[in-house]
DRENPA-3360 file (N, C-alpha, C; in nm, 2 decimals, always signed):
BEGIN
1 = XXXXXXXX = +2.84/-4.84/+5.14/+2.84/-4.89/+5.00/+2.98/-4.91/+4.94 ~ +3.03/-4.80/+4.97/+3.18/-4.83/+4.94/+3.28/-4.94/+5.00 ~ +3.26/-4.98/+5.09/+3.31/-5.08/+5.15/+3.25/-5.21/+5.10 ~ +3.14/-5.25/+5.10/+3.08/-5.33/+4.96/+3.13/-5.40/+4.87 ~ +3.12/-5.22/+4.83/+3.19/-5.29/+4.70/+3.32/-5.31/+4.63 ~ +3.42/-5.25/+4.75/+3.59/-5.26/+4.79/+3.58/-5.45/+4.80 ~ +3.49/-5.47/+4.87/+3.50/-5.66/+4.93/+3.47/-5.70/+4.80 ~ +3.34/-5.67/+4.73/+3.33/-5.76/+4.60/+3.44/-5.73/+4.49;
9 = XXXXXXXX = +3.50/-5.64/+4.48/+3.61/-5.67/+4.36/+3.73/-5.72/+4.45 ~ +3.77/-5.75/+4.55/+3.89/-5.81/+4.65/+3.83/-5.93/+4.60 ~ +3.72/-6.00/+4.60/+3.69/-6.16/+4.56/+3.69/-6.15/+4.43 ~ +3.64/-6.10/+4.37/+3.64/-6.10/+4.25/+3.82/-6.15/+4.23 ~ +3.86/-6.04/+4.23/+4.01/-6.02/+4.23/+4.11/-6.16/+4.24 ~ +4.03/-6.19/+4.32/+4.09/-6.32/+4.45/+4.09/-6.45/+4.35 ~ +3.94/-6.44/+4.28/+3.91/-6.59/+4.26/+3.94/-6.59/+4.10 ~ +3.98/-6.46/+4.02/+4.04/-6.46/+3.91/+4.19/-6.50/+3.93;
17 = XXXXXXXX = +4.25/-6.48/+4.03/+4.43/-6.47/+4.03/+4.39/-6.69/+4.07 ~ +4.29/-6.71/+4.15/+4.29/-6.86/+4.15/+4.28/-6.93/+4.07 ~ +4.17/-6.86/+3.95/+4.20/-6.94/+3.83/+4.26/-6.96/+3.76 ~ +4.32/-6.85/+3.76/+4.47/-6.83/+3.66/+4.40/-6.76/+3.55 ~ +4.32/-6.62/+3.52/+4.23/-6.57/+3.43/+4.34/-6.44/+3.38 ~ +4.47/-6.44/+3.44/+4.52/-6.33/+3.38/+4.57/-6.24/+3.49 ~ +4.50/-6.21/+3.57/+4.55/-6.08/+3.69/+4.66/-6.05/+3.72 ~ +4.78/-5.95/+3.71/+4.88/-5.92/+3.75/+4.89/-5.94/+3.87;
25 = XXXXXXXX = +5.06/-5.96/+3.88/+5.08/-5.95/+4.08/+5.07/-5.87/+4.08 ~ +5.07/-5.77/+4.22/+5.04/-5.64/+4.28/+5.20/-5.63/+4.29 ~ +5.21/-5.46/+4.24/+5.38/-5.46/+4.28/+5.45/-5.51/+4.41 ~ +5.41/-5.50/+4.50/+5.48/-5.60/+4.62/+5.48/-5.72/+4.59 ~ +5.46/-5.82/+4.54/+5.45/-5.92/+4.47/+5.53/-5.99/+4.33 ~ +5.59/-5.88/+4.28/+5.71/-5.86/+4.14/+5.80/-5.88/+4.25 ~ +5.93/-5.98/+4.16/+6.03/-5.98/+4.20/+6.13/-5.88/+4.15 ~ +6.24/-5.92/+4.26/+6.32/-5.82/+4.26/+6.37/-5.78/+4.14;
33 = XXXXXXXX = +6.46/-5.65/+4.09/+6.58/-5.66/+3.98/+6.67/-5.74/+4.02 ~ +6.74/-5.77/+3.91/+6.85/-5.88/+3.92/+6.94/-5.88/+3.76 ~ +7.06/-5.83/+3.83/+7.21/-5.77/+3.73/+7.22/-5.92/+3.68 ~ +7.31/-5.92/+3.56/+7.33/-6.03/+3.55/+7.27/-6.14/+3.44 ~ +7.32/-6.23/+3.40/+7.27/-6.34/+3.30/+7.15/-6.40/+3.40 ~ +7.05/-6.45/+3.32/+6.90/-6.49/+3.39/+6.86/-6.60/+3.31 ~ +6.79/-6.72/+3.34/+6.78/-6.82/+3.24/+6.62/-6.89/+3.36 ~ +6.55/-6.97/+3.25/+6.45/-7.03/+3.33/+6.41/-7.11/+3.23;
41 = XXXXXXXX = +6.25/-7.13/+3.22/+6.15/-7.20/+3.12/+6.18/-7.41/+3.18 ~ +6.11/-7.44/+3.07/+6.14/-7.60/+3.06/+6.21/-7.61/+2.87 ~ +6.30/-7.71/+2.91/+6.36/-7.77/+2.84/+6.27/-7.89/+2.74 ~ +6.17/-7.91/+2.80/+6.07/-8.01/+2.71/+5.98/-7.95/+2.64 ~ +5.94/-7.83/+2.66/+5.84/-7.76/+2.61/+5.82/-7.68/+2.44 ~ +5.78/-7.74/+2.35/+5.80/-7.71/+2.24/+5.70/-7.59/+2.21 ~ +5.71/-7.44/+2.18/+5.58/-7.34/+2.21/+5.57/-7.24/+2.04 ~ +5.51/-7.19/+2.03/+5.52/-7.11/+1.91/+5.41/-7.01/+2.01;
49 = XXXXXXXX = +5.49/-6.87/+1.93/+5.52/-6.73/+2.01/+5.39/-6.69/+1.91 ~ +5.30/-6.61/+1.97/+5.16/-6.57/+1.94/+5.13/-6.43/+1.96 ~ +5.23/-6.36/+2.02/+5.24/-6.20/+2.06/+5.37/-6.20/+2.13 ~ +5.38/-6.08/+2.03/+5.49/-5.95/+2.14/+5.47/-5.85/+2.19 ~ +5.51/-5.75/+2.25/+5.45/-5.65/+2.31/+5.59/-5.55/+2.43 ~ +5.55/-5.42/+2.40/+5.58/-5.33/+2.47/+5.52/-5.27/+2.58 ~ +5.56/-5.18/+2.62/+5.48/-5.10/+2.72/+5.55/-5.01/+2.85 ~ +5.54/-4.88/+2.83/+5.57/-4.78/+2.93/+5.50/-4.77/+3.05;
57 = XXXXXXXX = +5.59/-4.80/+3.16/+5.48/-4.72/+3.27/+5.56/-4.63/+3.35 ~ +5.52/-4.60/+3.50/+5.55/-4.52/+3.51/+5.70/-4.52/+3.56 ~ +5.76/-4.62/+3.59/+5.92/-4.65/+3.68/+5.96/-4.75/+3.58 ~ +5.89/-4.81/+3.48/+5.98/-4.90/+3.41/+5.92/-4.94/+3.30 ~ +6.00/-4.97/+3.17/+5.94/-5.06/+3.07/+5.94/-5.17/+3.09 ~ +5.83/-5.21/+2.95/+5.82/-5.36/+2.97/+5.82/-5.42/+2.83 ~ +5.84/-5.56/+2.81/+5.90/-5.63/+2.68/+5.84/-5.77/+2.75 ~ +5.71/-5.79/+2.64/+5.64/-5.93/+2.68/+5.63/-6.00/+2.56;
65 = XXXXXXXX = +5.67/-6.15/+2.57/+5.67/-6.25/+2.48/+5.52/-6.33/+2.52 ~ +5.44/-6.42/+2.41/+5.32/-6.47/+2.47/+5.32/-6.57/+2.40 ~ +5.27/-6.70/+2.46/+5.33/-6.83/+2.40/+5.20/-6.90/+2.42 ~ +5.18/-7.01/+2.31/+5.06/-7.08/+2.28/+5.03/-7.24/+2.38 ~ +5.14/-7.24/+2.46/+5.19/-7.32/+2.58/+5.13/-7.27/+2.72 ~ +5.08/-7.36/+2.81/+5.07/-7.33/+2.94/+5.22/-7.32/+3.00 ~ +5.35/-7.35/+2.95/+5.48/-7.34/+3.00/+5.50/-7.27/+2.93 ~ +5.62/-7.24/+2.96/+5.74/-7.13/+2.90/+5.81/-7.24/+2.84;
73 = XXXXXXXX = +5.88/-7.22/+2.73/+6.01/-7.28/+2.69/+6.11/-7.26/+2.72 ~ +6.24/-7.29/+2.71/+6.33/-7.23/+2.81/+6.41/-7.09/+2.74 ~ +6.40/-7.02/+2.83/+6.46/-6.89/+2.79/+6.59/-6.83/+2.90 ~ +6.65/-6.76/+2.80/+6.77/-6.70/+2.86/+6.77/-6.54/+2.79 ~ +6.79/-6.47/+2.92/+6.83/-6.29/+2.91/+7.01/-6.24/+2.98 ~ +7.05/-6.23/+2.85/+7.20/-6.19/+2.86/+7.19/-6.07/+2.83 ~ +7.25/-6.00/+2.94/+7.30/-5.85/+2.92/+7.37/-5.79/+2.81 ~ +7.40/-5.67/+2.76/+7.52/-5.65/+2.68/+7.53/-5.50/+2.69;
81 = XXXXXXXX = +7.71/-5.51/+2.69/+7.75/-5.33/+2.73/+7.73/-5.24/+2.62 ~ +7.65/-5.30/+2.46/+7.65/-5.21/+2.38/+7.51/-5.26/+2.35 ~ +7.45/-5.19/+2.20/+7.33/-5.21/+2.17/+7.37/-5.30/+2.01 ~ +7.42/-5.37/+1.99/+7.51/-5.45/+1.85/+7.44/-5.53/+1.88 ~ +7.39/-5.62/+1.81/+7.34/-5.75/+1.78/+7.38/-5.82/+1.68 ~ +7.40/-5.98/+1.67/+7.43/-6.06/+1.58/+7.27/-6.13/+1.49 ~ +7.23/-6.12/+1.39/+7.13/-6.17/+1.34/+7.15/-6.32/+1.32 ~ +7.03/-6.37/+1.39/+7.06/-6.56/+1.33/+6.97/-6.55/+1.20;
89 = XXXXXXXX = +7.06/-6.65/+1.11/+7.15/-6.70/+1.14/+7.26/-6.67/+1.08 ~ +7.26/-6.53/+1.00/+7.35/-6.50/+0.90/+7.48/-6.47/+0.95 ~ +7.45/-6.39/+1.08/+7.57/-6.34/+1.18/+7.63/-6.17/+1.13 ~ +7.52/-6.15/+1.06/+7.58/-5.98/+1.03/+7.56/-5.91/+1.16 ~ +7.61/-5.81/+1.21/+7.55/-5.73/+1.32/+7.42/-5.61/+1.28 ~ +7.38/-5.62/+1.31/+7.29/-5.52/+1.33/+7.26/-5.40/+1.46 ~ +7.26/-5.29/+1.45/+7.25/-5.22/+1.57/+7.14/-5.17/+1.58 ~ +7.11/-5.17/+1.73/+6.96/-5.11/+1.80/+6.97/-4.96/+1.85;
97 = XXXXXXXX = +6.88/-4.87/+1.86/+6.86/-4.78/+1.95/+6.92/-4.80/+2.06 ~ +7.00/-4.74/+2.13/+7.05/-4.70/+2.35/+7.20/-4.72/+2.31 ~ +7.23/-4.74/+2.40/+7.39/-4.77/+2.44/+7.42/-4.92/+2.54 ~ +7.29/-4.97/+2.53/+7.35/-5.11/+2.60/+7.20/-5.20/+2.53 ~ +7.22/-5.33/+2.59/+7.13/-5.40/+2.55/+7.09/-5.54/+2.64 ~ +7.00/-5.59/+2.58/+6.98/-5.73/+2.64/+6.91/-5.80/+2.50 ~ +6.98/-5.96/+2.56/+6.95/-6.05/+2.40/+6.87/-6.14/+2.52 ~ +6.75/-6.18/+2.50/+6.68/-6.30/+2.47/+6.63/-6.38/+2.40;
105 = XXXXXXXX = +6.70/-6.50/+2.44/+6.65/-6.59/+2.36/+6.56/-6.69/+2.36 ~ +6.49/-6.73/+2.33/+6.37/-6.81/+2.37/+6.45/-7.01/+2.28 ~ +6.42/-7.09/+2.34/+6.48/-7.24/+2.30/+6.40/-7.28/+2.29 ~ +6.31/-7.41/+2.16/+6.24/-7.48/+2.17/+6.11/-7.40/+2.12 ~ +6.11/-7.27/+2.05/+5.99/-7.20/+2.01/+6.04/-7.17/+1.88 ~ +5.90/-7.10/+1.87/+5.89/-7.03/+1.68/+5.79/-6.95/+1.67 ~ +5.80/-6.84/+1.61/+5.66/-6.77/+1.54/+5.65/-6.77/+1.41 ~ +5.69/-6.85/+1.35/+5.66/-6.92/+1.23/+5.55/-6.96/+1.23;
113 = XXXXXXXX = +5.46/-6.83/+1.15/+5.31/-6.91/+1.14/+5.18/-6.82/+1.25 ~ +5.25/-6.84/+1.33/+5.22/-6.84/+1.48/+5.22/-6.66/+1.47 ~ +5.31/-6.60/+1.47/+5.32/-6.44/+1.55/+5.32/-6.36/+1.39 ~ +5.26/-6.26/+1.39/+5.22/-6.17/+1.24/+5.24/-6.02/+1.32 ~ +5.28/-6.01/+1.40/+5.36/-5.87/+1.48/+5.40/-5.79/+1.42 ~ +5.45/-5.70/+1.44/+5.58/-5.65/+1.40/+5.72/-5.70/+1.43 ~ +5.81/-5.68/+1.40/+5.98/-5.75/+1.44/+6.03/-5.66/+1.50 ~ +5.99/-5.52/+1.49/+6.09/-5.44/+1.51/+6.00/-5.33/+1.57;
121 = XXXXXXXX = +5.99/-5.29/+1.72/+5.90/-5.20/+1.81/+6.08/-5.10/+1.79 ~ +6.04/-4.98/+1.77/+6.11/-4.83/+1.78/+6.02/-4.77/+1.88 ~ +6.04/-4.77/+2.01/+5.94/-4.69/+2.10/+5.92/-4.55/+2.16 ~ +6.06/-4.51/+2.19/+6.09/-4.34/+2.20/+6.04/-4.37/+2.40 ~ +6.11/-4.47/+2.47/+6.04/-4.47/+2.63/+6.15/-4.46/+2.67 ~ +6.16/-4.40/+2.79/+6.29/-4.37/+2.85/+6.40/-4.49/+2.87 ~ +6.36/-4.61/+2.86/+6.48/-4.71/+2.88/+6.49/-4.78/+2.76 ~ +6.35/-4.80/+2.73/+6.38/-4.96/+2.65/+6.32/-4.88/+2.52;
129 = XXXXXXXX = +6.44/-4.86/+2.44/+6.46/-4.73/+2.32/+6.38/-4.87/+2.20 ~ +6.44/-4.99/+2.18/+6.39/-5.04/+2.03/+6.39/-5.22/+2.13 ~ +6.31/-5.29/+2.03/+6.33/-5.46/+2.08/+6.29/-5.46/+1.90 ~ +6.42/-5.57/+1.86/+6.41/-5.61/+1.75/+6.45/-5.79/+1.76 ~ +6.33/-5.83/+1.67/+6.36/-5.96/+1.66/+6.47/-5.98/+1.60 ~ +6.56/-6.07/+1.64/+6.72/-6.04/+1.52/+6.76/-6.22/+1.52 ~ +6.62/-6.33/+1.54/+6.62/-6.43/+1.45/+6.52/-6.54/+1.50 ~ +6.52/-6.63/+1.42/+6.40/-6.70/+1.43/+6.42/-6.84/+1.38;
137 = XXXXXXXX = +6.53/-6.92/+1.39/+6.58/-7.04/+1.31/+6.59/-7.13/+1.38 ~ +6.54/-7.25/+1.33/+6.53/-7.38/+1.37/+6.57/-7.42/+1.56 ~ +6.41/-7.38/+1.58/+6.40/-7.36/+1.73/+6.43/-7.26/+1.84 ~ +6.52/-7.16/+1.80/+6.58/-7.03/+1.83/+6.51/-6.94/+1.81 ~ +6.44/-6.84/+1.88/+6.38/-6.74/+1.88/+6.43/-6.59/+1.95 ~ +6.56/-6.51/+1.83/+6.63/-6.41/+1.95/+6.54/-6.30/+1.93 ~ +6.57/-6.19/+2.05/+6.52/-6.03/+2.03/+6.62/-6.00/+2.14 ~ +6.63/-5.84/+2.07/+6.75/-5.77/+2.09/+6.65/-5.66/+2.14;
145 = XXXXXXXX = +6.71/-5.60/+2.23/+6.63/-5.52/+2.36/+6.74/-5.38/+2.37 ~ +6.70/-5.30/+2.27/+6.80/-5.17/+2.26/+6.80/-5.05/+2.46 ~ +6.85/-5.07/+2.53/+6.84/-4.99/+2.63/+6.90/-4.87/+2.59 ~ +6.85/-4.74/+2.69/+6.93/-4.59/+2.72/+7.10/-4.66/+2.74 ~ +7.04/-4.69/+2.88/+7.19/-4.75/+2.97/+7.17/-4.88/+3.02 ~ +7.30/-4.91/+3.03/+7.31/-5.06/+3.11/+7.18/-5.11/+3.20 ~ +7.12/-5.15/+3.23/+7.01/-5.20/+3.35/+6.99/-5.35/+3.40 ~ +6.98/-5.32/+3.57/+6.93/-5.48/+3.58/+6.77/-5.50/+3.52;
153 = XXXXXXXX = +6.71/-5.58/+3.54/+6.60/-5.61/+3.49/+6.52/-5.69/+3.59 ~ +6.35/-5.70/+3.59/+6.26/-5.77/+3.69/+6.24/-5.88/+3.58 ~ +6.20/-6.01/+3.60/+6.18/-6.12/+3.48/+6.08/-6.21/+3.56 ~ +6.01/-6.19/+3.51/+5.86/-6.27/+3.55/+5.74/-6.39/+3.49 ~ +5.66/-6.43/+3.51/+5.60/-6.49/+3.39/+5.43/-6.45/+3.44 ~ +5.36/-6.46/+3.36/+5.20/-6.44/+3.39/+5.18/-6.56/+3.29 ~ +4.99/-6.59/+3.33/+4.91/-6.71/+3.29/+4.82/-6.68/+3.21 ~ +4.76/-6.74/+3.16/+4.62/-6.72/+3.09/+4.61/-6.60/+3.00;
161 = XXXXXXXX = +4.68/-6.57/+2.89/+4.77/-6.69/+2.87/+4.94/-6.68/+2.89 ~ +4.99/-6.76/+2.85/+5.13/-6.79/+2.93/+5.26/-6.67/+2.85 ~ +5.31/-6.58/+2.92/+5.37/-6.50/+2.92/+5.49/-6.49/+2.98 ~ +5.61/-6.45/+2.92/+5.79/-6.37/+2.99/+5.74/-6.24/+3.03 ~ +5.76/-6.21/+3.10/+5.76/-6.03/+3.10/+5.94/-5.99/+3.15 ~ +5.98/-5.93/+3.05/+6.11/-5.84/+3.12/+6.04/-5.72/+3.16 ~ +6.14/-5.63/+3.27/+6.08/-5.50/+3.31/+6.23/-5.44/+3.30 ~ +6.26/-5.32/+3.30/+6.35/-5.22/+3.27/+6.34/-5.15/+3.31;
169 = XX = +6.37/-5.07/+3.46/+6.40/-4.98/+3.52/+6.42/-4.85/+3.47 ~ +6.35/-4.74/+3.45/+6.41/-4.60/+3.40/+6.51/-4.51/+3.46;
% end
């Protein structure tokens, strides 16, 4: 029986990740960390941001953007040796929870209208201490990613619907 029914959720399984219904990769299946400035999306893609979201587990946090787009817009994840942030578009600094950080920025989006969230997740998780939105102006969408310490990061996207995921190593 148990074998059964191991096969019916393996298809199950199978023909949701076909349709694109949401199913995560299986951790063998996440890509690697990777130090370093990171950049992806399409440059044509105009999206408005519909969720944010945190999340502890058990080896790493996570920091997901969710977009009203079957594409990503283009985004970029720059590292930083402190937790300081510049607010668009005033340019005051603002500081985050950790001792290091990461800014992404999302190009060609808005949650103007679109995202009724919070701006500002304070989480208390072993890496990823605060993500604060720190602007939102004419196509520019930044968040400020307060870390413990310096970290590379996993950067991924999921479907249905269309998602960034950073991950943060504890």
């Amino acid at each position: 029986m148990r074998t059964v029914v191991r096969a019916l959720l393996t298809v199950v399984l199978a023909a949701g990740a076909a349709v694109g219904i949401g199913v995560a990769p299986s951790a063998a299946a996440l890509p690697a960390y990777v130090c370093g400035t990171m950049s992806g999306g399409s440059n044509t893609v105009h999206s408005h941001i519909t969720g944010v979201s945190v999340g502890r587990h058990a080896r790493f946090d996570r920091f997901v953007v969710t977009f009203s787009t079957q594409r990503l817009p283009h985004w970029r994840i720059t590292p930083k040796t402190s937790a300081t942030f510049t607010r668009d578009p005033s340019g005051t600094p603002v500081s985050l929870l950790g001792g290091a950080g990461l800014k992404v920025v999302l190009h060609s989006a808005t949650g103007v209208g679109t995202y009724r969230g919070p701006a500002d997740f304070r989480t208390g998780f072993p890496q990823l201490r605060e993500a604060r939105r720190i602007g939102d102006f004419e196509g520019y969408v930044s968040w400020g990613l307060g870390l413990d310490h310096s970290s590379c990061k996993r950067v991924f996207t999921l479907m249905s619907p269309t998602r960034l995921v950073v991950d943060v190593p504890h």
